[in-house]
N, C-alpha and C positions, 0 to 999 in steps of 0.2 A: 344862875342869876344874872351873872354879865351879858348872857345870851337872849335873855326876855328884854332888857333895857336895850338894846343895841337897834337900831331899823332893819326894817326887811331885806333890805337894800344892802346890805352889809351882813347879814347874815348867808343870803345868795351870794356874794364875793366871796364867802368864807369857805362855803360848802361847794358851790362848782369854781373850782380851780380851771387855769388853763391846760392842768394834765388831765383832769377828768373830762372836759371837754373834748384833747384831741384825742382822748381812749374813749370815749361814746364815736365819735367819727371813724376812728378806725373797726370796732364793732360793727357802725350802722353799714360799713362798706364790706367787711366780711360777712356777714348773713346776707348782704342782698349777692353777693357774688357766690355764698355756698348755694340759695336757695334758687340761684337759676341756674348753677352747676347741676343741682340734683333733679331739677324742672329737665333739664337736657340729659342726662343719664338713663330717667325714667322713660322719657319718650324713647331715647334708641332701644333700650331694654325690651319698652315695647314692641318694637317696629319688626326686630326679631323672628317676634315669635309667630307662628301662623295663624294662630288664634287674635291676630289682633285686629281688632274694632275702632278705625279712627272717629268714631262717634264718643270712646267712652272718654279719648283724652283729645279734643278736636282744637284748634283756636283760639273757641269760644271760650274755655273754659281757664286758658292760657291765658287771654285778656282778662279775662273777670278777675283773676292773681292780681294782675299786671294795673288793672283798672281801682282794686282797693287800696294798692300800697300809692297809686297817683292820687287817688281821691282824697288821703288823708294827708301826703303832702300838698294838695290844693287847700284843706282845710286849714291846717297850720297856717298856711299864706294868708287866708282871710282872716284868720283870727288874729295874726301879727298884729294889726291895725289898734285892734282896740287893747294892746297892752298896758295902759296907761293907768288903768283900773283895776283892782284889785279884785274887783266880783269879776269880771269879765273871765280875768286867770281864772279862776275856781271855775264859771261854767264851763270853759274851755277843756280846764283840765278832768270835770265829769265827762263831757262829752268824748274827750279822748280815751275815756275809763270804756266809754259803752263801746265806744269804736274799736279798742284792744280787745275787749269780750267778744265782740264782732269778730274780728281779725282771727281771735284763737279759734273758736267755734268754725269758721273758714276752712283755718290750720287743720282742725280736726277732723273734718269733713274729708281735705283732700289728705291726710295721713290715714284716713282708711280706703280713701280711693287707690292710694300709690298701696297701700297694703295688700288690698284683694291684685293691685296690677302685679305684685312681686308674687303673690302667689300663680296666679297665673303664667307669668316667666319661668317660674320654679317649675310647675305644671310642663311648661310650651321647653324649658331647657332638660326635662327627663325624658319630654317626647323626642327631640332631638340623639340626646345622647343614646337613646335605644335606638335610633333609626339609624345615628351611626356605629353604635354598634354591632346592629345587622346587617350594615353594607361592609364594616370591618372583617365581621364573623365570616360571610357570604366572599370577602378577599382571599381569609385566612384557607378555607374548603376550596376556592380555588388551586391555590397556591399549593393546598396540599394534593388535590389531582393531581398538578402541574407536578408537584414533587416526584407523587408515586408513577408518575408517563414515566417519568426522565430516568426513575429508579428501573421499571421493568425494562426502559431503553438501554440503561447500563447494564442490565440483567442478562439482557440479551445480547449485548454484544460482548459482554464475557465471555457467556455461553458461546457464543461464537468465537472467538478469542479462545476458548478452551477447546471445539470443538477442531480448529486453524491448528495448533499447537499440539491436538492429538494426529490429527494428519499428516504435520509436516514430522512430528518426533517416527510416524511408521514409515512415510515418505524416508527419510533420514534412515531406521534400521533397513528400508531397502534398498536405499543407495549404497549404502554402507554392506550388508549380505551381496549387492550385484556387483559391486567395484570389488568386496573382498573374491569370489566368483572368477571375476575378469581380472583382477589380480593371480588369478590363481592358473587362470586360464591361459592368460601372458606369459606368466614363467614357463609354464608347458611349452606352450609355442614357441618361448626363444631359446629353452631347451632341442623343443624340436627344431628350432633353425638353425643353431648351434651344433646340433648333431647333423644336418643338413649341410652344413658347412664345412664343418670337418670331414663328409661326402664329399665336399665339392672341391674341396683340397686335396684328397687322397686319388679322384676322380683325374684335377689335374696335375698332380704327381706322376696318374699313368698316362694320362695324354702326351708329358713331355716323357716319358720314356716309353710311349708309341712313337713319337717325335721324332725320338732319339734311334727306338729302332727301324723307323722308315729313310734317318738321315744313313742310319748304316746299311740298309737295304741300298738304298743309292749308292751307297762305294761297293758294295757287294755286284752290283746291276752294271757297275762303271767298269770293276774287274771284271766281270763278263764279258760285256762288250769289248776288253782291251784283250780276254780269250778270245774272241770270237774272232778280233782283230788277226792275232797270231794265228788261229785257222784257217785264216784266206790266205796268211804267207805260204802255212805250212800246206794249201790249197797249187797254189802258185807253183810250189818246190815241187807237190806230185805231177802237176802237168810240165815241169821241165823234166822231172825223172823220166812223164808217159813220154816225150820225143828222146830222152836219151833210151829208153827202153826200146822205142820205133827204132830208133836206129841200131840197137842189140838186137833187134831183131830182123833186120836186115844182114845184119852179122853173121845171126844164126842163120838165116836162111842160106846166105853164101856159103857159112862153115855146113850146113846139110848137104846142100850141092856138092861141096868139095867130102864132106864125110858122109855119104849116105847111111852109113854105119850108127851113126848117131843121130836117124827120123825119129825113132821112137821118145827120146830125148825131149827132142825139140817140140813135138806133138803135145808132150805132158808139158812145158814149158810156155807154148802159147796159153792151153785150157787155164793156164793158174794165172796170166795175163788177163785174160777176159772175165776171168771169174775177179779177181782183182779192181779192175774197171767197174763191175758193175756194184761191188761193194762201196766202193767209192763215190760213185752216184746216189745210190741210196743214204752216204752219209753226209754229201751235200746236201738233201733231201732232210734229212731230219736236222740236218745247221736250220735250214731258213725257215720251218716248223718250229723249231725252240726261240729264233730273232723275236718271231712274229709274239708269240706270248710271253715273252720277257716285255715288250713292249706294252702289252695288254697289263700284264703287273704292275707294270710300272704306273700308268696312268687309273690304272685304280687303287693303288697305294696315292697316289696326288687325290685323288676323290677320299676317298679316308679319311689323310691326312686335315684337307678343307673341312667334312662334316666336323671333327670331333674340335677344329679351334673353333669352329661356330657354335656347336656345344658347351663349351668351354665359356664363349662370350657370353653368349646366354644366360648361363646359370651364373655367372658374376653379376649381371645385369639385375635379374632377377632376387639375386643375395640382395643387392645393393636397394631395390625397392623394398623389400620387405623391410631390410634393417631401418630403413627411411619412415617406413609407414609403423612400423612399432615404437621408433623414436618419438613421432608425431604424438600417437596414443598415448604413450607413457608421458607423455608433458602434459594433453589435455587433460589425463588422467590426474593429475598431480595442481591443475589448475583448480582441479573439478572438486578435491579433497579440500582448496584451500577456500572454496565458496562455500563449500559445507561447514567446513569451521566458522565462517563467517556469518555464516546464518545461524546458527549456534548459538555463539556469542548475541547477535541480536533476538534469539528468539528469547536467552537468557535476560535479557534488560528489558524486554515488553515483562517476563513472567513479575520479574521486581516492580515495574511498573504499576502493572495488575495488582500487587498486594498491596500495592502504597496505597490504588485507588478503592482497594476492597475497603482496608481499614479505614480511609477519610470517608466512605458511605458508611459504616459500621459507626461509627463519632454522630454523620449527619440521622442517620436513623432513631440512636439515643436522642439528639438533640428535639428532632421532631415527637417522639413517646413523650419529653419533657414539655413540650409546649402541648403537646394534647390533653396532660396532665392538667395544665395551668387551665386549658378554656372550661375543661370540664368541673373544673372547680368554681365556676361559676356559678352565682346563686339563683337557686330557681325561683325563689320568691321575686328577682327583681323580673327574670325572665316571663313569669306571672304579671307581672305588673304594666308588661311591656307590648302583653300580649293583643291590646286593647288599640295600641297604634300600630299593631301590624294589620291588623284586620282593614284600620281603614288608610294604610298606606298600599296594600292589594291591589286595588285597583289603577295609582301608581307604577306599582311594578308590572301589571298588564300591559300600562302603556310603553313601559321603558321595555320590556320584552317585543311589543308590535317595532319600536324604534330600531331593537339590537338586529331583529333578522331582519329591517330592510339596512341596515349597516352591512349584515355579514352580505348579503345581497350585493351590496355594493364595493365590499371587499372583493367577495370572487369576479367580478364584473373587472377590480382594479388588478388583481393577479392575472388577470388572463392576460396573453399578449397584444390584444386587439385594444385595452387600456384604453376602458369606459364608449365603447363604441362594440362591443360584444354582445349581442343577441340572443333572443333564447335559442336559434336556429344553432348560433353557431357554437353553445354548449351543449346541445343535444349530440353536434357533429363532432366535438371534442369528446366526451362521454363513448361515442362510437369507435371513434378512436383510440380511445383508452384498451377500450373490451377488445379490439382487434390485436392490441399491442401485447395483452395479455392471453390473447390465446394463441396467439403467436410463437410468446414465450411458453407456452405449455407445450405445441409442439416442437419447437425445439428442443426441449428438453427430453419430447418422449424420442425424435431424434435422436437426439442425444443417447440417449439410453439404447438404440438400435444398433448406434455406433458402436459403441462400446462392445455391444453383444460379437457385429459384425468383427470389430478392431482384434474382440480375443480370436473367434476362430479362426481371422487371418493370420493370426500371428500362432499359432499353433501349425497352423496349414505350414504357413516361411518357415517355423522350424523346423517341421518334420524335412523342406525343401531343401533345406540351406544345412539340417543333418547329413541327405541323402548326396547331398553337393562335396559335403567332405568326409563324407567315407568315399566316394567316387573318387574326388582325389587323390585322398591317402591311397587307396588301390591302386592307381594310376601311379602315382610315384613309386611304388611298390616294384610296381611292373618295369617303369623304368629303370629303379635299381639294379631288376634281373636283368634286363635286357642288357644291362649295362656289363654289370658281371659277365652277364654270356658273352659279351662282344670283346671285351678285355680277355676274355677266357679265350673265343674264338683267335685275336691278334696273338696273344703268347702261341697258340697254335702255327699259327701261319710262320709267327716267327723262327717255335723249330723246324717248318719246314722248307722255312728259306733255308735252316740251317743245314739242312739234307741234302735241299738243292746245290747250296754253295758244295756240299761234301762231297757230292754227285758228277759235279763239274771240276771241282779238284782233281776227284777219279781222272774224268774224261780226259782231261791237260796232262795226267800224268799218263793216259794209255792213249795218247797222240802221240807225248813224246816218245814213250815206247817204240809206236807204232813208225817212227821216224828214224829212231836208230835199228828201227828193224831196216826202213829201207836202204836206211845207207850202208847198211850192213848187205841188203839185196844186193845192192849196186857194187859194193865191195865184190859178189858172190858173183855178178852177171862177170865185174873185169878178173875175177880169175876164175872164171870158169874152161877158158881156154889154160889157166895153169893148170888146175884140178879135174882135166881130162880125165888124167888115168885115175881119176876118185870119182866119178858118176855118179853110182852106185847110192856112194855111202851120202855125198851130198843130198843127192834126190832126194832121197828118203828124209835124211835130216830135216830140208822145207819143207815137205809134203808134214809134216809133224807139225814143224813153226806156224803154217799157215790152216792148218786147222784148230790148234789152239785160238789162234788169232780169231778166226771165224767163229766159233763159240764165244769168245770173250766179248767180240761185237755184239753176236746175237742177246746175250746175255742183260749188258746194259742199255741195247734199244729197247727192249722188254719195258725193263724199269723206269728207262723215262718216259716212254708211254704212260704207263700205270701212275707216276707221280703227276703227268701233262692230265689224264681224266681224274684224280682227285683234284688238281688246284681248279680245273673248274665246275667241280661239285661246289669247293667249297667257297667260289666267287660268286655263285649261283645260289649257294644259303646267304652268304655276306648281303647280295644283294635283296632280297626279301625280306631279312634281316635290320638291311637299310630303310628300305620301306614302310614297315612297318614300327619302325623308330621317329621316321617321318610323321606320322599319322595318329602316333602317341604324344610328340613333342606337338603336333597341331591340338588334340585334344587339350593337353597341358595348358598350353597357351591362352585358349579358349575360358576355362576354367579359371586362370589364373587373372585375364580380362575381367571375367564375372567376378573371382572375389575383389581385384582391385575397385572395381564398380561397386560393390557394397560397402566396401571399406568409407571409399570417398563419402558416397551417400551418407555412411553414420556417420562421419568426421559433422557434413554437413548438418545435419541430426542435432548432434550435441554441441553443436555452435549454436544454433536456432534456440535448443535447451537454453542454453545460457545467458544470451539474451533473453528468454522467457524469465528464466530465474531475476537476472535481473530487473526486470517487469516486476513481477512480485515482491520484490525488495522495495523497489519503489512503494508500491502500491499499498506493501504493511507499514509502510514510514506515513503515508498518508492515512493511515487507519489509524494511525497511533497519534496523528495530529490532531483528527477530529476524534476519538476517544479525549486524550485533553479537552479540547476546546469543549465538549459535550460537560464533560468535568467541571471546568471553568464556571459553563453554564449553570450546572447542577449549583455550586459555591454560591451563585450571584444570585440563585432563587433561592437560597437559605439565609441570606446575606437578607431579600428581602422580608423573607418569615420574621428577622430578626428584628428589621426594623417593623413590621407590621404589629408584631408582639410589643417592641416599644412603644409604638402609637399608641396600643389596647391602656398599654399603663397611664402613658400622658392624659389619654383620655380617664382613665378611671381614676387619675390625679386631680384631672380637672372636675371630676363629680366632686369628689370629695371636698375641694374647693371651694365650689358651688356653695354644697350645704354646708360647709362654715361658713361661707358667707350670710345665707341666710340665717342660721345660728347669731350670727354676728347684726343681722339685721333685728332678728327679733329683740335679742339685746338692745340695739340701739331705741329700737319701739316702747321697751320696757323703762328706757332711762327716757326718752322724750315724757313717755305720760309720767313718771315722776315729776321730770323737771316741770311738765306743766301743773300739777299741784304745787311745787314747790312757789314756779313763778305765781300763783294766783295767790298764795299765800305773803308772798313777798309784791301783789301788786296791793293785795289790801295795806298793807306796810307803807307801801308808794301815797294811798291815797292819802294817806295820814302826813304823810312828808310832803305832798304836794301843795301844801299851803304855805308852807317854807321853801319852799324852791319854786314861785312864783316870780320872784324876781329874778331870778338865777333862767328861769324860762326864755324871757325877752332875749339875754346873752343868747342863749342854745338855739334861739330860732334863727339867728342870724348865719348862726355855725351852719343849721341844718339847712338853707338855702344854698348853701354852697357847697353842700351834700345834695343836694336835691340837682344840682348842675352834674356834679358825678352821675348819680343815678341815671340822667338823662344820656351819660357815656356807655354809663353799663347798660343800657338797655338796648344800645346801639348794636354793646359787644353778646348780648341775650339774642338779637334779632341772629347776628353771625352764628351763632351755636347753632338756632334753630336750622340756620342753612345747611349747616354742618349735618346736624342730624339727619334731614332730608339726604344729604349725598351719602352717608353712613348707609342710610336705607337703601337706596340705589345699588350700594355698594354691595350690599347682602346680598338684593335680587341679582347682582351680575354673582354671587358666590353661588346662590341657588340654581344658578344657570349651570355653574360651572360642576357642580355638584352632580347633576343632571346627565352632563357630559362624560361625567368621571363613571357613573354607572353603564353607560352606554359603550363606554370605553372596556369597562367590565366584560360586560355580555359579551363585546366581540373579542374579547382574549377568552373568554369562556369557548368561542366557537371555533377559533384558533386552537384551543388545546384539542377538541372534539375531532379537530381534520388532524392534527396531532399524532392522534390517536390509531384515528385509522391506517394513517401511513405505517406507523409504528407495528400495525398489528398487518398490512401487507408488507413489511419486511421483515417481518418476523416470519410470512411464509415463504419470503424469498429466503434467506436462509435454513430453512427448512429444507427447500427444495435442495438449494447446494450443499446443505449434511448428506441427505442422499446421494447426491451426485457425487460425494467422495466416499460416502461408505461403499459406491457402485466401484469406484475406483480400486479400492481395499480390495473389495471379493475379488476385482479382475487381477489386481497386484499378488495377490496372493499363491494364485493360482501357476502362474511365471516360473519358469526352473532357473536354476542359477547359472547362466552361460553367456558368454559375450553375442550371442546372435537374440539372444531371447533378452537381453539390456536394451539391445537397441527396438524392440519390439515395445518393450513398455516406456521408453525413451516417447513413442512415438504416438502412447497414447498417454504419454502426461504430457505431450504437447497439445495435442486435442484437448484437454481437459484442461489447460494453464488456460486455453485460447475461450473457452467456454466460461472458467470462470472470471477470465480477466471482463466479457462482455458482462455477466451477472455483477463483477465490483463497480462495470462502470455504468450500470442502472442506479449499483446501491448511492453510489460518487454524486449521481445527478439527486437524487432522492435525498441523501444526506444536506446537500448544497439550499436544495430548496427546505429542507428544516432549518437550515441554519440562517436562511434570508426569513422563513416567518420569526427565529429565535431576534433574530436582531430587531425585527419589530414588534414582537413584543419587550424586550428590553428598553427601547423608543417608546412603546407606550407605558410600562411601569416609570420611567424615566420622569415623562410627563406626571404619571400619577403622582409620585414623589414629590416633582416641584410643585404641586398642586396644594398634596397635603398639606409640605412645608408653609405654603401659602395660608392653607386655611389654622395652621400653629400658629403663622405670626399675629393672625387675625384674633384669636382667641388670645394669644400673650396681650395683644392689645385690649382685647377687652377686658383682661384681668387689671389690666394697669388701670382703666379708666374705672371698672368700679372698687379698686384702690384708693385710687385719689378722692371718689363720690367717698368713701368712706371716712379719709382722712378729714376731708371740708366737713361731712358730718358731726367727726369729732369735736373740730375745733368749733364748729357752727355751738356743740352742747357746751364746751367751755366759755364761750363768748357768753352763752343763754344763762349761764353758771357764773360768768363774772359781772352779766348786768343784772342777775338778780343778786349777788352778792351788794354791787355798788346802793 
């Protein structure tokens, strides 16, 4: 009742309040800011997709928005004027009734504009998400080529790795059977030099008592001489006897003159004079016959003596090398045991290597069966649905296919060394190249295998050589033995017959001196023969007896030493031939002993070269086990990116899911708009009824709303900015489009990089090939080898050939490997890029999630606002 008496005018003060005023302001300022939020959403939404048509959402249609909500703030303005009136209000407020119905009717025109345009999106965002999820799918099938190269590459170099490891483990039982062998071999020999030694000890034991017995031949030879000496005295003393005789016989002759009585006497007295005389001349005769070959003895007892200390030096000489050269070997040998062990131990830590890397591929194989799992569990119905934008993205991929091979074009154009200035001319001449390099190596290799054939029967031929060498020797030393023997045998000879001789010349000293006190006993007989006159007779006779024993006794031992003078020179005369022929064994000897020295050094040299080769090898499987890792490595960093590729498939198939809640969440929102809009028409019929009471309250609001209308003319400033924004948004797409474009292209040429990949892959698959054969040629020829130190250094000599062989085949494989590992690095460089790509195009998408977030959120609030002014 207070309410109907009170003015209009007080009523409007009652009902618009200063709070409900500045909450219509703030309202009137949040829907024009949501509704050009969602004006700017819809259009990048659109811009999107490829289906879009800037016909259907153009400027025009922008302003025509932009031009009803000015138009009815221009109305307001002209109708301020006539406030003062009461009908005015009321037509004012019909007209703004028909302009509202206008406006929604607008509203609902463009809420199924923007509806068919989300459908559309929805449309243009599954054609998407299936086009990338065929460039995903078409990554993942790379990747897994890429995987299974890299697996048969590990495959293969196990194999090879196992194939290395069964080589060097037979390598290994044959060093180990040829060192046991020459072990064995060596004992022997320092046995036999041992026993040789003990020879040459026992050898010169008798040298020094040849030494010994030629230093007592010299005192024996010295007594002689100082006989031979007292034979010239006792020479001397017969020719002072023959003048005291001359003169006895001048005696006699006077004593015959005066005795004539006593011619007959004196007759027999002269005859045993002369016969006397000439005996004596003949033993002067055989003195200077015996000087003369004591003298000859002498100086071939000095030749003797010289041979056998030169003998002597020699075979100490000789000891002394061999002990040298066996000491040598036995260190190499012992060096050679400790490389072996050492390769051992390493061949042991590759084998641990090998299982570590077997099982981490055994992990990545599961891993990869689980992600094939996953894609296959893909539903075919979407794959059905998908089917329709592959057909017309086809032609698409034609062109991106025409683009990949002039890329790979322009790759090998950048591989090659001439770096983009390479010619078809000069890949034809490289290609020629290649072919040449590769039959090259094929003859080498059937070389090779000629070799080998050649290397065995050489090496059978030096053995049977280098057998016949030392049985020659052995024989030969044999020979020397006896001769040896014999000549020690012949010197013990000589020496009893020095002993004969000495025994001989005793004699002779003792029937000199006989023969001396015979004469003084003569001379005795001559001065009393003028006593012993009256005894003629019985004297006579007496001498004629003495001096024909004497004469037998002479004749007797001239004999003998004749006979002893023709044996010593029979048997200086075997000595010497003897000597000769010892000569010409010790030159044989020598010779032989040259040549094994000469072989010896050769294999010393042999198995230094060996060693150094082993060492080569050592290096060279430290290198093989580097790039095994690094290959490893690889393998991880392309499962690494499976892994992340599989997480992209999820972000993506997170972000579908997304999607369709959101449109879920849109149609909802669709479903509460047209509510609200029954609701508000309900609540504007409400308004019309109220509108006549809040005519006064108007005049206030129009004043408010003029100073809403100066905002508006900000926000529309910051509307026109969106729009610029969108514009670069688009831009921005078309540079992702581009980039997307690039990212396939990028594709294709890692597809062609796996394809040359490949090939290499599968030509060193033949090159190892080749080199199994080239060790199982090894094996057959190793095997065939007897166990002896001259048949070591034969097979010594063809694993040098064969280390040298295949150190060239590692470092084909070296360069081959290098150039995988410079295209692995850029491919890593281009997944690299791809990554920061994708990451790019995630943040792009996070951003878009956030932006039709927000469009959501202003939605909401846009139906609360629409909810609290149809409440008010």
């Amino acid at each position: 009742m207070d309410s109907h008496k009170q003015s209009p005018r007080a009523i409007f003060r009652n009902i618009f309040s200063q709070k409900r005023i500045n909450v219509l302001k703030a309202s009137c300022k949040s829907s024009i800011r949501i509704i050009t939020t969602l004006a700017a959403s819809m259009i990048a939404a659109l811009t999107l997709s490829p289906f879009f048509k800037p016909n259907l959402f153009s400027m025009e249609t922008q302003e025509k928005s932009l031009t009803i909500l000015h138009s009815t703030d221009v109305a307001s303005l002209n109708n301020s004027d006539e406030d003062e009136d009461e009908a005015s209000l009321v037509t004012l407020l019909k007209k703004e009734r028909i302009e509202q119905a206008k406006k929604i009717q607008i509203l609902k025109a463009e809420l199924k504009s923007t509806r068919d345009r989300l459908e559309q999106l929805k449309a243009d965002l599954m054609v998407r998400g299936y086009s990338s999820e065929r460039v995903l799918k078409q990554k993942v099938a790379s990747l897994e080529t890429a995987l299974e190269n890299a697996q048969l590459e590990v495959k293969a170099l196990s194999q090879e790795l196992e194939m290395k490891d069964e080589a060097l483990s037979s390598k290994r039982k044959e060093l180990e059977n040829a060192t046991s062998v020459f072990l064995d071999n060596l004992r022997r020999q320092s046995e036999e030099i041992e026993a040789k030694n003990e020879l040459l000890h026992r050898e010169e034991s008798r040298s020094r008592a040849l030494a010994e017995e030629a230093s007592s031949l010299k005192s024996a030879l010295e007594q002689k001489e100082s006989n031979l000496r007292r034979l010239g005295k006792v020479e001397e003393d017969l020719r002072d006897a023959s003048v005291k005789i001359g003169s006895l016989e001048d005696a006699l002759k006077e004593a015959q003159e005066k005795l004539l009585t006593e011619a007959s006497a004196k007759e027999q007295l002269t005859d045993e004079a002369a016969q006397y005389a000439q005996e004596r001349e003949e033993l002067l005769r055989t003195i200077e016959h015996l000087k003369e070959r004591l003298k000859l003895e002498n100086n071939y007892a000095a030749d003797l003596v010289n041979t056998l200390e030169n003998l002597s030096s020699q075979k100490k000489d000789k000891s002394t090398l061999l002990e040298s050269a066996l000491f040598d070997m036995s260190v190499r040998l012992y060096q050679e045991e400790l490389n072996a062990s050492r390769l051992k131990e390493k061949i042991e830590e590759q084998e641990f290597t090998l299982t570590q890397a077997r099982e981490l591929h055994d992990e990545k194989d599961q891993k990869l069966q689980e992600l094939q799992t996953k894609v296959q569990e893909i539903n075919p119905e979407k794959i059905a649905s998908y089917q329709a934008s592959i057909n017309e993205l086809q032609d698409e991929l034609k062109e991106a296919k025409q683009r990949v091979a002039e890329l790979e074009i322009l790759k090998k154009e950048l591989i090659a060394p001439s770096h983009f200035a390479a010619t078809v001319e000069d890949k034809d001449s490289k290609i020629h190249e290649l072919a040449a390099r590769i039959a090259e190596a094929e003859r080498e290799a059937a070389d090779y295998e000629e070799r080998l054939k050649e290397n065995h029967s050489r090496t059978s031929e030096e053995r049977a050589a280098l057998l016949e060498e030392l049985n020659d020797h052995q024989d030969a030393l044999q020979k020397a033995r006896a001769e040896i023997e014999r000549l020690s045998k012949e010197l013990s000879d000589e020496i009893d017959s020095s002993k004969e001789k000495t025994e001989a010349l005793n004699q002779y000293q003792e029937s000199t001196s006989i023969l001396q006190q015979k004469l003084k006993e003569a001379e005795e007989g001559v001065v009393s023969l003028y006593t012993y006159l009256a005894h003629k007779d019985d004297l006579s006779e007496h001498q004629s007896k003495i001096a024909m024993d004497q004469e037998s006794r002479l004749h007797e031992r001239i004999e003998a030493l004749s006979k002893q003078l023709a044996d010593e020179t029979e048997e200086k005369e075997s000595l010497k031939q003897t000597l000769e022929e010892v000569k010409a064994d010790r030159e044989a000897q020598e010779q032989k002993a040259n040549a094994l020295e000469d072989q010896l050094d050769r294999a010393l040299h042999n198995q230094e070269i060996e060693k150094g080769q082993s060492k080569d090898l050592e290096e060279r499987l430290k290198e093989a086990e580097k790039k095994a890792e690094s290959l490893e490595k690889e393998h991880a960093q392309i499962q690494e990116k499976l892994a992340e590729a599989q997480s992209m498939l999820d972000a993506e198939t997170k972000i579908k899911d997304s999607l369709e809640e959101m449109l879920g969440r849109l149609t909802d929102a669709k479903e509460e708009l047209s509510q609200r809009e029954a609701a508000l028409s309900v609540e504007l019929r409400e308004a019309l009824a109220q509108q006549q009471e809040q005519q006064a309250k108007a005049r206030q609001a129009v004043e408010e709303l003029q100073a809403a209308l100066t905002e508006q003319d900000s926000e529309r400033g910051r509307a026109e900015e969106l729009h610029l924004r969108i514009k670069e948004s688009y831009q921005e797409q078309e540079k992702e489009r581009a980039r997307a474009d690039e990212l396939v292209e990028e594709l294709t040429k890692t597809k062609a990089l796996h394809q040359q990949e490949k090939a290499k892959t599968e030509t060193l698959s033949a090159l190892l090939e080749e080199a199994i054969q080239a060790q199982e040629q090894i094996k057959q020829g190793k095997e065939s080898l007897v166990a002896d130190s001259e048949q070591i250094k034969a097979n010594m000599d063809e694993m040098r050939k064969d280390l040298d062989h295949s150190v060239m085949e590692k470092e084909k494989l070296q360069e081959r490997l290098d150039a995988l590992t410079q295209q692995l690095e850029e491919e890593r460089k281009n997944n690299e890029q791809l990554s920061s790509k994708i990451d790019q195009l995630n943040q792009d998408l996070q951003d878009k999630d956030s932006a039709i977030k927000e469009a959501e959120e202003k939605i909401q609030l846009l139906l609360e606002d629409s909810k609290e002014a149809s409440g008010e």
